[in-house]
HTML snippet that shows the backbone in 3Dmol.js (N, CA, C, O; Angstrom):
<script src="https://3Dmol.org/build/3Dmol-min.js"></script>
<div id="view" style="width:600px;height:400px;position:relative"></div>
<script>
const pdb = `
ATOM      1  N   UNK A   1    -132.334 -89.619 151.089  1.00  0.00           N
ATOM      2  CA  UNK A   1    -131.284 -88.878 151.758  1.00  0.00           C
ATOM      3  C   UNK A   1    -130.214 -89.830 152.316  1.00  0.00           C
ATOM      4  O   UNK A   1    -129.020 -89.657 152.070  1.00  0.00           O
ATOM      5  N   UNK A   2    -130.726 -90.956 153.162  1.00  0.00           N
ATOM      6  CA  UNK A   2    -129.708 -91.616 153.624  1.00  0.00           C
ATOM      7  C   UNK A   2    -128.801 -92.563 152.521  1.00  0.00           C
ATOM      8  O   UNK A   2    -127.616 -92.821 152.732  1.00  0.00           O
ATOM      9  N   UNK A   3    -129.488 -93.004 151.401  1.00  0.00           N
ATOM     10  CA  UNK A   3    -128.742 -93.258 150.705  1.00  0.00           C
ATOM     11  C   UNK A   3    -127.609 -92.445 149.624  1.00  0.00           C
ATOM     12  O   UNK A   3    -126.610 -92.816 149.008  1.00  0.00           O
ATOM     13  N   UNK A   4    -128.108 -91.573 149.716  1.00  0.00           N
ATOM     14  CA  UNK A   4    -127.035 -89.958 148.797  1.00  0.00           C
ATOM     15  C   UNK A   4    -126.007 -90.376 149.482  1.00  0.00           C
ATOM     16  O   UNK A   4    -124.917 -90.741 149.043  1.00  0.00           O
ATOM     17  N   UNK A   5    -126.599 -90.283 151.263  1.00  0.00           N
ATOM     18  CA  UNK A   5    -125.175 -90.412 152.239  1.00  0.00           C
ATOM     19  C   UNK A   5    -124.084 -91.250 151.911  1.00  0.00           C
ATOM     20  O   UNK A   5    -122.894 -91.078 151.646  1.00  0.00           O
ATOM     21  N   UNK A   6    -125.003 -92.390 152.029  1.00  0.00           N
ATOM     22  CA  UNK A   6    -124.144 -93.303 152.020  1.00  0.00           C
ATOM     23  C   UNK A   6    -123.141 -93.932 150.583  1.00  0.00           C
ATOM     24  O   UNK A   6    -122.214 -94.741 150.566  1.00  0.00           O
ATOM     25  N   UNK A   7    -123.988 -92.945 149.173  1.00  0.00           N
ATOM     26  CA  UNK A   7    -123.130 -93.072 148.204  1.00  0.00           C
ATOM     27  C   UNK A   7    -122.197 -92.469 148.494  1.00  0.00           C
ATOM     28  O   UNK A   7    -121.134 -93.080 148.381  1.00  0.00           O
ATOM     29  N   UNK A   8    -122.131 -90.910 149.033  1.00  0.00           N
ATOM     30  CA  UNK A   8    -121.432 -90.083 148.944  1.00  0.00           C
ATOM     31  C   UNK A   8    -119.907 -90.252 149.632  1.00  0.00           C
ATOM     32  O   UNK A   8    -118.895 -89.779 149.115  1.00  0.00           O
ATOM     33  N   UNK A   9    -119.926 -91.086 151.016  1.00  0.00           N
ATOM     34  CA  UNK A   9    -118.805 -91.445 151.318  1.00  0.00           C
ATOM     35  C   UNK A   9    -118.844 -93.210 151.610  1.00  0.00           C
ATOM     36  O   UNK A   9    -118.577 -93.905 152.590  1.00  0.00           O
ATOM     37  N   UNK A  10    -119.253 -93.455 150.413  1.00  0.00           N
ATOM     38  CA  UNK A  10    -118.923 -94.721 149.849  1.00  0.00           C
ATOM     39  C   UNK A  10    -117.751 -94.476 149.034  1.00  0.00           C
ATOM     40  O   UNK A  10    -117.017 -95.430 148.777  1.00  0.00           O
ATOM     41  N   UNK A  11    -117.491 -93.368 148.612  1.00  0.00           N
ATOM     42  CA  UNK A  11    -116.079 -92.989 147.485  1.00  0.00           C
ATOM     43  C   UNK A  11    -115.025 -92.709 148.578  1.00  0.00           C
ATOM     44  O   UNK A  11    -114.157 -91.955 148.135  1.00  0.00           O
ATOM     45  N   UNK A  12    -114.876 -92.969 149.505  1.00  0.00           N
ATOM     46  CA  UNK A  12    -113.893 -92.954 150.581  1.00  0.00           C
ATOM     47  C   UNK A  12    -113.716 -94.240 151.580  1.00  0.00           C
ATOM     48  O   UNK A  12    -113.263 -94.342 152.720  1.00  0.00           O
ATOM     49  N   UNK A  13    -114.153 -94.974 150.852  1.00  0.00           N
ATOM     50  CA  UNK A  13    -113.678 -96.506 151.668  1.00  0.00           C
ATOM     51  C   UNK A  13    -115.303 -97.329 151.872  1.00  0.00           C
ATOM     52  O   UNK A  13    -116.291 -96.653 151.584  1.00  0.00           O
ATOM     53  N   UNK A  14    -115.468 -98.472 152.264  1.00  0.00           N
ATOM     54  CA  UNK A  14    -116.596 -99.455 152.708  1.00  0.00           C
ATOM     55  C   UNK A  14    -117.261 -98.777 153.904  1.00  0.00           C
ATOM     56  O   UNK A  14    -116.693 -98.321 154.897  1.00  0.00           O
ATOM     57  N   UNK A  15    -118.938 -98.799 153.552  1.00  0.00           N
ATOM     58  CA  UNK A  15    -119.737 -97.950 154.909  1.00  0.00           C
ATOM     59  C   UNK A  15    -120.302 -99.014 155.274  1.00  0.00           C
ATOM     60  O   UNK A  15    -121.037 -99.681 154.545  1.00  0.00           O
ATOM     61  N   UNK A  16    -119.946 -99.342 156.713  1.00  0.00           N
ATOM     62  CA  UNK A  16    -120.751-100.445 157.521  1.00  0.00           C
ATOM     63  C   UNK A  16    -121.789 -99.409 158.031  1.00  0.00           C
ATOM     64  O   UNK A  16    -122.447-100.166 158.744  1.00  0.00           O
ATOM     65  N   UNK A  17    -122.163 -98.654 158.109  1.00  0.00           N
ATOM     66  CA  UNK A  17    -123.170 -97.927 158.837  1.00  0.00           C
ATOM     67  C   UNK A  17    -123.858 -96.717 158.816  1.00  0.00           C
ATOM     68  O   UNK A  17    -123.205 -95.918 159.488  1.00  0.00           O
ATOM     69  N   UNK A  18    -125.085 -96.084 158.268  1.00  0.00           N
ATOM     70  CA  UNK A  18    -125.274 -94.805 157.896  1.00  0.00           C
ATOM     71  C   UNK A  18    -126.615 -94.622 158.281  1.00  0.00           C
ATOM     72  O   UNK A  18    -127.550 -95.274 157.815  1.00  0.00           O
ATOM     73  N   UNK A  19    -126.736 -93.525 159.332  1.00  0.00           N
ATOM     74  CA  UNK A  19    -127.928 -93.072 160.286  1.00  0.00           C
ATOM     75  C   UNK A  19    -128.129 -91.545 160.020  1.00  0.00           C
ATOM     76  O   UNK A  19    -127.350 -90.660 160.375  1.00  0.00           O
ATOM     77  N   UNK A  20    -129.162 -91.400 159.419  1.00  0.00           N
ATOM     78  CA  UNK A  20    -129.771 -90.088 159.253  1.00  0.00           C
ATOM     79  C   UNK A  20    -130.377 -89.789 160.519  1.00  0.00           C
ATOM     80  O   UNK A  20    -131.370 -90.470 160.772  1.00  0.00           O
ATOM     81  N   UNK A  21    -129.935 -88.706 161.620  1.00  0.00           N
ATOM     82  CA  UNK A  21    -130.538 -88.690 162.719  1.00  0.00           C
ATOM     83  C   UNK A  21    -132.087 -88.019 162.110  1.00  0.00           C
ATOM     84  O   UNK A  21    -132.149 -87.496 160.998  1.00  0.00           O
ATOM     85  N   UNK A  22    -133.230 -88.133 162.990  1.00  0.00           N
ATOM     86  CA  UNK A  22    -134.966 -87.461 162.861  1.00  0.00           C
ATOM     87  C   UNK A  22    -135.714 -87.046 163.749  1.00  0.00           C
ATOM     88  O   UNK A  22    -136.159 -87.937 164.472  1.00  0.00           O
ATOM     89  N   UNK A  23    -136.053 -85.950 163.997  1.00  0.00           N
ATOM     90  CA  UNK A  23    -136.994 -85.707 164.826  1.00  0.00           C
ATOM     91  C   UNK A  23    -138.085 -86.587 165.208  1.00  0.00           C
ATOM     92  O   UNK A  23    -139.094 -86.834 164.548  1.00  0.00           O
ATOM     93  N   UNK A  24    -137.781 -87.004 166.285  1.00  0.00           N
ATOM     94  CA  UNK A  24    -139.214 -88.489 166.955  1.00  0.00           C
ATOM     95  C   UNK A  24    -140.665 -87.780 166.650  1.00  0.00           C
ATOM     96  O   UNK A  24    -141.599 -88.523 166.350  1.00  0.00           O
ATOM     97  N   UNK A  25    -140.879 -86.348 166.719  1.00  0.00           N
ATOM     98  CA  UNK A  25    -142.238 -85.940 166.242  1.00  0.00           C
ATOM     99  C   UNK A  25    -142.804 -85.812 164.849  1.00  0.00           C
ATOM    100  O   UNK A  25    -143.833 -86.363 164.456  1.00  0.00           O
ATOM    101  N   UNK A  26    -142.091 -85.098 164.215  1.00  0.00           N
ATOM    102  CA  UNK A  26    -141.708 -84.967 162.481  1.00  0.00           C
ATOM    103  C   UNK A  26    -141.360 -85.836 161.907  1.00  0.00           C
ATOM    104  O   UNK A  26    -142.033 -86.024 160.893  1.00  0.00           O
ATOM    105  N   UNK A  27    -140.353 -86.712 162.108  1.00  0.00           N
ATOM    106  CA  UNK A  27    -139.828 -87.767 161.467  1.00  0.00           C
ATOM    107  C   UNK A  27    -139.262 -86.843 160.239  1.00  0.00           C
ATOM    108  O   UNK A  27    -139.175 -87.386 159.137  1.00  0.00           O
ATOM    109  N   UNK A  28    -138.895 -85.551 160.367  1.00  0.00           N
ATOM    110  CA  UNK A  28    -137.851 -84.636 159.359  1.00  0.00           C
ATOM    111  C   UNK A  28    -136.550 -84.961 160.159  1.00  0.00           C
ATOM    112  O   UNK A  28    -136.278 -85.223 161.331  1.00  0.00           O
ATOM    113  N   UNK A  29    -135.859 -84.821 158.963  1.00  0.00           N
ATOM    114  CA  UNK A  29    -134.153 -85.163 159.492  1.00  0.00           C
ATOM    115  C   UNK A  29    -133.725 -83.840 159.611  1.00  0.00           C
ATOM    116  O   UNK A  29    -134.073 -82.807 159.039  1.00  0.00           O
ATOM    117  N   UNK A  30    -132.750 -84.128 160.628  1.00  0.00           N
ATOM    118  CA  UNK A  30    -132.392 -82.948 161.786  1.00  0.00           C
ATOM    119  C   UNK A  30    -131.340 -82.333 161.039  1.00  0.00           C
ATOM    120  O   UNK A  30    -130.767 -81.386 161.579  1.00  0.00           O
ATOM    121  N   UNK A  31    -130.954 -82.719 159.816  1.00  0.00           N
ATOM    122  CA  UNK A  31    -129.594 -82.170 159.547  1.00  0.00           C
ATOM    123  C   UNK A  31    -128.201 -82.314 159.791  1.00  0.00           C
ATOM    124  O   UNK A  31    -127.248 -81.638 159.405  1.00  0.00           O
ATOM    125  N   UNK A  32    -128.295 -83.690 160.762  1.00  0.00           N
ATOM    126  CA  UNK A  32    -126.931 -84.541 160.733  1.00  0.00           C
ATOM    127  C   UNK A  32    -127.266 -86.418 161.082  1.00  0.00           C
ATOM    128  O   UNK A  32    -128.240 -86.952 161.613  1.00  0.00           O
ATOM    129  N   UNK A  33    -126.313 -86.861 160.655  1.00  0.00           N
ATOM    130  CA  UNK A  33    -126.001 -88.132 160.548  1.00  0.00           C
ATOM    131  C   UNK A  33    -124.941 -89.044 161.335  1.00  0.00           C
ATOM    132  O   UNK A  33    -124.463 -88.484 162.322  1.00  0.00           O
ATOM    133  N   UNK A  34    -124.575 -90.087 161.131  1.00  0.00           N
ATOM    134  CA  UNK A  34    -123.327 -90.806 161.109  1.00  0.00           C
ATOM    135  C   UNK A  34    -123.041 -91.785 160.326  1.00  0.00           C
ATOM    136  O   UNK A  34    -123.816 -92.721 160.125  1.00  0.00           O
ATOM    137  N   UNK A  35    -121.721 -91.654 159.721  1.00  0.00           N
ATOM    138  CA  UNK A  35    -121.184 -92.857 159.043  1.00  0.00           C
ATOM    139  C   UNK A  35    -120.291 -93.947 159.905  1.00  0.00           C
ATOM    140  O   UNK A  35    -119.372 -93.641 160.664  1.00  0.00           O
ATOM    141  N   UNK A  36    -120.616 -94.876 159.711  1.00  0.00           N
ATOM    142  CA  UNK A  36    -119.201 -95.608 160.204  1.00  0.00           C
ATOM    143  C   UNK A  36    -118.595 -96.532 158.795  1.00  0.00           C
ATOM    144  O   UNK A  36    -119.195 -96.913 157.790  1.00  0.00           O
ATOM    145  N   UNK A  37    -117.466 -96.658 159.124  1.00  0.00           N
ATOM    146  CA  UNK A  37    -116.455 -97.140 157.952  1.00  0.00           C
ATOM    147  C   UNK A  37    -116.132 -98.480 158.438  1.00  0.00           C
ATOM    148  O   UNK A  37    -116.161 -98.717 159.646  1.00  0.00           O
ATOM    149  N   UNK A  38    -115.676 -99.804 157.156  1.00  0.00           N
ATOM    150  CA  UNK A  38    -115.133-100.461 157.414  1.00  0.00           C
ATOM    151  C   UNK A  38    -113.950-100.489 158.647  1.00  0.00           C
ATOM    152  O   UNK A  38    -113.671-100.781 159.810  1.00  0.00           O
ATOM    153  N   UNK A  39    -113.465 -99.866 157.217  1.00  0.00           N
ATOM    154  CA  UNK A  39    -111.472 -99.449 157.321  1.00  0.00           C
ATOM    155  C   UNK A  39    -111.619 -98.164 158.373  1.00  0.00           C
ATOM    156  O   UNK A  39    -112.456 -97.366 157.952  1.00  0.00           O
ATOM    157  N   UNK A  40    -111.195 -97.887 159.256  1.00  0.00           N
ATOM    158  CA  UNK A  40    -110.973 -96.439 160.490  1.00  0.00           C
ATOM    159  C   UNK A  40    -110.253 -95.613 159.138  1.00  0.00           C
ATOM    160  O   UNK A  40    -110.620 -94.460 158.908  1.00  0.00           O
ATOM    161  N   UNK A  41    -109.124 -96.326 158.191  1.00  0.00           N
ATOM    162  CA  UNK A  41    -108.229 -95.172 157.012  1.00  0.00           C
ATOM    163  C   UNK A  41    -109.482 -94.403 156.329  1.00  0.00           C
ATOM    164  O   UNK A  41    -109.221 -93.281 155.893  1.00  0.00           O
ATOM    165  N   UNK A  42    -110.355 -94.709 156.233  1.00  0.00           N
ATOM    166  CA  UNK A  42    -111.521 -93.730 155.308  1.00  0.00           C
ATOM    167  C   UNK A  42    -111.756 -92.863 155.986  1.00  0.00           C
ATOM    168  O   UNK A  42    -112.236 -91.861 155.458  1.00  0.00           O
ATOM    169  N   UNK A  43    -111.541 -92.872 157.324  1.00  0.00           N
ATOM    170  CA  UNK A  43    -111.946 -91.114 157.987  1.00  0.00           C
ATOM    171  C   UNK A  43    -111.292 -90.322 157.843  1.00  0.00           C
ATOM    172  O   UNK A  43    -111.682 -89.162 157.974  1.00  0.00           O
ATOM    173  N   UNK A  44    -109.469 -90.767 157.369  1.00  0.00           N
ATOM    174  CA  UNK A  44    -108.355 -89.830 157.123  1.00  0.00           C
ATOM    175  C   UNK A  44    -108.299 -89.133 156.149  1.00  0.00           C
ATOM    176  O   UNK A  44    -107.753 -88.042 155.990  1.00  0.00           O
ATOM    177  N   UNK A  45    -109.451 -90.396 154.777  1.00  0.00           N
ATOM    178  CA  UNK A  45    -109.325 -89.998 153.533  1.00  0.00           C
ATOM    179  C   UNK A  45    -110.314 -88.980 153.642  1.00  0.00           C
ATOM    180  O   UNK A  45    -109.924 -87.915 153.164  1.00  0.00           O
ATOM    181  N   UNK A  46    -111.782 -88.947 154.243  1.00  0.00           N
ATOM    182  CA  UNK A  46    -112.890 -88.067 154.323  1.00  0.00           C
ATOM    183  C   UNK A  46    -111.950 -86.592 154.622  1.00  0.00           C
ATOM    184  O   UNK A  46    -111.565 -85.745 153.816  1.00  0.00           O
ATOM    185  N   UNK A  47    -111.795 -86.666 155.888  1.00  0.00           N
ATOM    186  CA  UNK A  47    -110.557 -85.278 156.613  1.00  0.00           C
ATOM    187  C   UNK A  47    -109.590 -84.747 156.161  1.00  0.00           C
ATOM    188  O   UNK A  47    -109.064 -83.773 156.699  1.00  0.00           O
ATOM    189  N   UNK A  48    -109.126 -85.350 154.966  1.00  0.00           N
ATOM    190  CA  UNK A  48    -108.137 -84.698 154.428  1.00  0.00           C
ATOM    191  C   UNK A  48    -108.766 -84.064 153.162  1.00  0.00           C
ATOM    192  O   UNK A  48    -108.009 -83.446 152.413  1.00  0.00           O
ATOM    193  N   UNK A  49    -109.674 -84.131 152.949  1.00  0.00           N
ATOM    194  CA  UNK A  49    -110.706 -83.970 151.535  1.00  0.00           C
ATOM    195  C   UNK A  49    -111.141 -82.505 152.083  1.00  0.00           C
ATOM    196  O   UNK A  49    -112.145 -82.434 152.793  1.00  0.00           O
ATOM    197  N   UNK A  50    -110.567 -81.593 151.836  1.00  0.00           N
ATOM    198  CA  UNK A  50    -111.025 -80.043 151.669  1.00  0.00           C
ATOM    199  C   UNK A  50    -112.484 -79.700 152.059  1.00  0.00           C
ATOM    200  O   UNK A  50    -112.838 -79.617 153.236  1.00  0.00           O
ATOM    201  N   UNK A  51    -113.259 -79.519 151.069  1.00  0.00           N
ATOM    202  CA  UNK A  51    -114.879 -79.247 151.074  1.00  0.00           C
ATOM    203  C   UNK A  51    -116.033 -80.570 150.221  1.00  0.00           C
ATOM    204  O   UNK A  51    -116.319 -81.062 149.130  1.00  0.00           O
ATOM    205  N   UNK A  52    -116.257 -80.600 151.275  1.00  0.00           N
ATOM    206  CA  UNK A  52    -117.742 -81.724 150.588  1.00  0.00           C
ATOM    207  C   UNK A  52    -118.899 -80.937 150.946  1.00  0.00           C
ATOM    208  O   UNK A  52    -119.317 -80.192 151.833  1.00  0.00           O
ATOM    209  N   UNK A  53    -119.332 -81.629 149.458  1.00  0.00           N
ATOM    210  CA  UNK A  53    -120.737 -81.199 148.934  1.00  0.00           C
ATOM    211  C   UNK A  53    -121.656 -82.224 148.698  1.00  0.00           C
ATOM    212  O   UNK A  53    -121.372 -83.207 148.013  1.00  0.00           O
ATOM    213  N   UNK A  54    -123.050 -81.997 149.377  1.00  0.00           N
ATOM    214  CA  UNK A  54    -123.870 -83.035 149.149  1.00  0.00           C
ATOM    215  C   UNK A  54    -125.540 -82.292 148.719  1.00  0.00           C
ATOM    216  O   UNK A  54    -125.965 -81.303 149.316  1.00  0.00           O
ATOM    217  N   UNK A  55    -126.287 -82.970 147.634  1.00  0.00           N
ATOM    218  CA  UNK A  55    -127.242 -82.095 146.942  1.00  0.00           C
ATOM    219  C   UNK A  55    -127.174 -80.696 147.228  1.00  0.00           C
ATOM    220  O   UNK A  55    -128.034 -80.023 147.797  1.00  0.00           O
ATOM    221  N   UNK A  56    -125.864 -80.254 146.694  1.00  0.00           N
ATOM    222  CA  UNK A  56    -125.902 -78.698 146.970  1.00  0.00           C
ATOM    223  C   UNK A  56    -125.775 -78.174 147.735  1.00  0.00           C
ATOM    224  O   UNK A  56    -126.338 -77.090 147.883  1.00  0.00           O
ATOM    225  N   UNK A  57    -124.969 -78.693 148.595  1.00  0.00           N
ATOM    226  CA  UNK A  57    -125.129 -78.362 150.339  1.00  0.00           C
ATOM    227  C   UNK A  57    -123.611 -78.645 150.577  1.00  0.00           C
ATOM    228  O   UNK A  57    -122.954 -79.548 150.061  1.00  0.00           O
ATOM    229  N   UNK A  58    -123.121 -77.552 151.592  1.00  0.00           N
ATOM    230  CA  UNK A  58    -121.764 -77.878 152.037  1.00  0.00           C
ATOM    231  C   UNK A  58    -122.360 -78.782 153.157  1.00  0.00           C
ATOM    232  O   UNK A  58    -123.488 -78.820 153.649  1.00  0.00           O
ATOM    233  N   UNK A  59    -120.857 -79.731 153.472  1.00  0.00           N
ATOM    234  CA  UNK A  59    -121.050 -80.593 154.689  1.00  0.00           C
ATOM    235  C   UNK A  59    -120.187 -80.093 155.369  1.00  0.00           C
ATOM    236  O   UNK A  59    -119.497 -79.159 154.960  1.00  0.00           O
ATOM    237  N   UNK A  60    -120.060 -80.649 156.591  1.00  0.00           N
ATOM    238  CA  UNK A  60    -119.142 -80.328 157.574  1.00  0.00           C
ATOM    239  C   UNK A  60    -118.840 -81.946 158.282  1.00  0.00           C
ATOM    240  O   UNK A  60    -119.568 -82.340 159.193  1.00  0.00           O
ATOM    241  N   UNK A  61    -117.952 -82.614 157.870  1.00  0.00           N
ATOM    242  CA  UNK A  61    -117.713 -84.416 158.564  1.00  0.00           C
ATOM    243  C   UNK A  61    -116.658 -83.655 159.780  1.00  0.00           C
ATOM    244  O   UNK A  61    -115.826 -82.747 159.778  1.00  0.00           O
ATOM    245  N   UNK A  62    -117.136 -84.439 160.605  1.00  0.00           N
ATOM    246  CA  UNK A  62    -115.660 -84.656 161.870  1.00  0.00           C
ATOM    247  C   UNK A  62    -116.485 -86.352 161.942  1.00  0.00           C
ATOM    248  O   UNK A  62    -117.347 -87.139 161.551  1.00  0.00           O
ATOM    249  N   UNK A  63    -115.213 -85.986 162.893  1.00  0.00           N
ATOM    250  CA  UNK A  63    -114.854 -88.004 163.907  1.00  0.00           C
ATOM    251  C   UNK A  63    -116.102 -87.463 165.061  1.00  0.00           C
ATOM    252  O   UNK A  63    -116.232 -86.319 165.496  1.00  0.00           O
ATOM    253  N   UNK A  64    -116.848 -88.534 165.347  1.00  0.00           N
ATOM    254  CA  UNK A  64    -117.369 -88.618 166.506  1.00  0.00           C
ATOM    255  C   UNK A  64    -116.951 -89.357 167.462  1.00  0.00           C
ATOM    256  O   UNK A  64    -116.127 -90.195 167.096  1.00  0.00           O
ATOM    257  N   UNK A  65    -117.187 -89.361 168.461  1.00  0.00           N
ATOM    258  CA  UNK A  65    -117.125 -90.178 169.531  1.00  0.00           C
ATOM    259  C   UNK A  65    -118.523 -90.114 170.501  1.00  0.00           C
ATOM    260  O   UNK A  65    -119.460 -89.329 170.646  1.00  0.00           O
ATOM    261  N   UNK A  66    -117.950 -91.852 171.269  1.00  0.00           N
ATOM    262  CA  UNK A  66    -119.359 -92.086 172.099  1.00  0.00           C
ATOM    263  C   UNK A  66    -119.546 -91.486 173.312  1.00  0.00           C
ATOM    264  O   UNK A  66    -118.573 -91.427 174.064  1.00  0.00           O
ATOM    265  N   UNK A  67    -120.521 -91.058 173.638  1.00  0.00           N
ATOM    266  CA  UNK A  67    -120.795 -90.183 175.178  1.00  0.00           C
ATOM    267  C   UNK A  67    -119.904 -90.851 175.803  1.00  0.00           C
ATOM    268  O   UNK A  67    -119.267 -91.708 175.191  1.00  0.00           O
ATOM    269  N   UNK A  68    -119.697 -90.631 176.996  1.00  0.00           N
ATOM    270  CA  UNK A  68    -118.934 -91.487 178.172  1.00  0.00           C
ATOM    271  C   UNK A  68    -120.060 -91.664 179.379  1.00  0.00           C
ATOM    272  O   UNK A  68    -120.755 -90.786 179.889  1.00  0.00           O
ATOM    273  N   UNK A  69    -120.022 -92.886 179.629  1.00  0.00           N
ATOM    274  CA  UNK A  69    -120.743 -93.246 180.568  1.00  0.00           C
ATOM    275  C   UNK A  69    -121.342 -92.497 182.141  1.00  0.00           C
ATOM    276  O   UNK A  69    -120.636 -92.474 183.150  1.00  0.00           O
ATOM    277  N   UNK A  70    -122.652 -91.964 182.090  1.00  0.00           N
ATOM    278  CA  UNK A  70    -123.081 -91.009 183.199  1.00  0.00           C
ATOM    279  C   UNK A  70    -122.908 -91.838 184.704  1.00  0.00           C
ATOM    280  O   UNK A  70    -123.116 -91.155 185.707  1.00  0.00           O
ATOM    281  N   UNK A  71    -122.602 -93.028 184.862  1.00  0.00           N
ATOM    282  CA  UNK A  71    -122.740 -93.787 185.897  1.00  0.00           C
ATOM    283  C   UNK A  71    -121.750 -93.209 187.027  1.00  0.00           C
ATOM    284  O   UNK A  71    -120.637 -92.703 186.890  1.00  0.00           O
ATOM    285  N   UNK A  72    -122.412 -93.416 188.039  1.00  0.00           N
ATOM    286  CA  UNK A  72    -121.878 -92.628 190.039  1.00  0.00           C
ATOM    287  C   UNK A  72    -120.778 -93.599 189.761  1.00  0.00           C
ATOM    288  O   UNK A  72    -121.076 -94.549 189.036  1.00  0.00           O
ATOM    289  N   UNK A  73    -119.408 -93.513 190.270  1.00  0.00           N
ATOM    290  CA  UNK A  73    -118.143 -94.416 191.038  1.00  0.00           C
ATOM    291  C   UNK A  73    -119.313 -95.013 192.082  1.00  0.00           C
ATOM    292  O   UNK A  73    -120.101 -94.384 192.789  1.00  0.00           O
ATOM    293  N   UNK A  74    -119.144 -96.392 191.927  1.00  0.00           N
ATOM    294  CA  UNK A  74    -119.052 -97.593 193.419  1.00  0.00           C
ATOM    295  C   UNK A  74    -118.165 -96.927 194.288  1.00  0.00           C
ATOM    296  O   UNK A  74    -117.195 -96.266 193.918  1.00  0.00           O
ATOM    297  N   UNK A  75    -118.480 -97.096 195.327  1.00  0.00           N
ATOM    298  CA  UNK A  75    -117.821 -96.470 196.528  1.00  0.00           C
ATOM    299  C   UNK A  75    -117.435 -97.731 197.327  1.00  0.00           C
ATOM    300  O   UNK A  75    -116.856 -97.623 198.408  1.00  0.00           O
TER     301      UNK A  75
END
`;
const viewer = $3Dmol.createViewer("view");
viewer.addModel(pdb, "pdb");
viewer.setStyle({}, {cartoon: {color: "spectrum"}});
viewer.zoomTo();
viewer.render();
</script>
């Protein structure tokens, strides 16, 4: 699976990074991932790309971003 992934938007620029998220009990994949790209331009090329399909399966890509830090303000 993680490698399909990572062929799959390998046709949209260099993948430094591809994580099949998994259930810590199952070790079944949850049904989403992340890519990260060389180039940041391959996410424009992914997003501008209509409908992707992967083993038969529509995808759904957006941009993620990282949580923001839960930490109290120093007072």
């Amino acid at each position: 699976m993680k490698e399909g992934l990572r062929d799959y938007f390998g046709r949209f620029g260099e993948v430094n990074e591809c994580m099949v998220m998994r259930d810590p009990a199952t070790k079944r994949a949850r049904g989403f991932g992340f890519i990260t790209f060389v180039d940041p331009a391959s996410v424009d090329r992914v997003l501008a790309t209509e409908e992707h399909e992967l083993d038969g399966k529509k995808i759904d890509p957006k941009v993620a971003f990282p949580k923001r830090s839960q930490t109290k303000a120093s007072l």
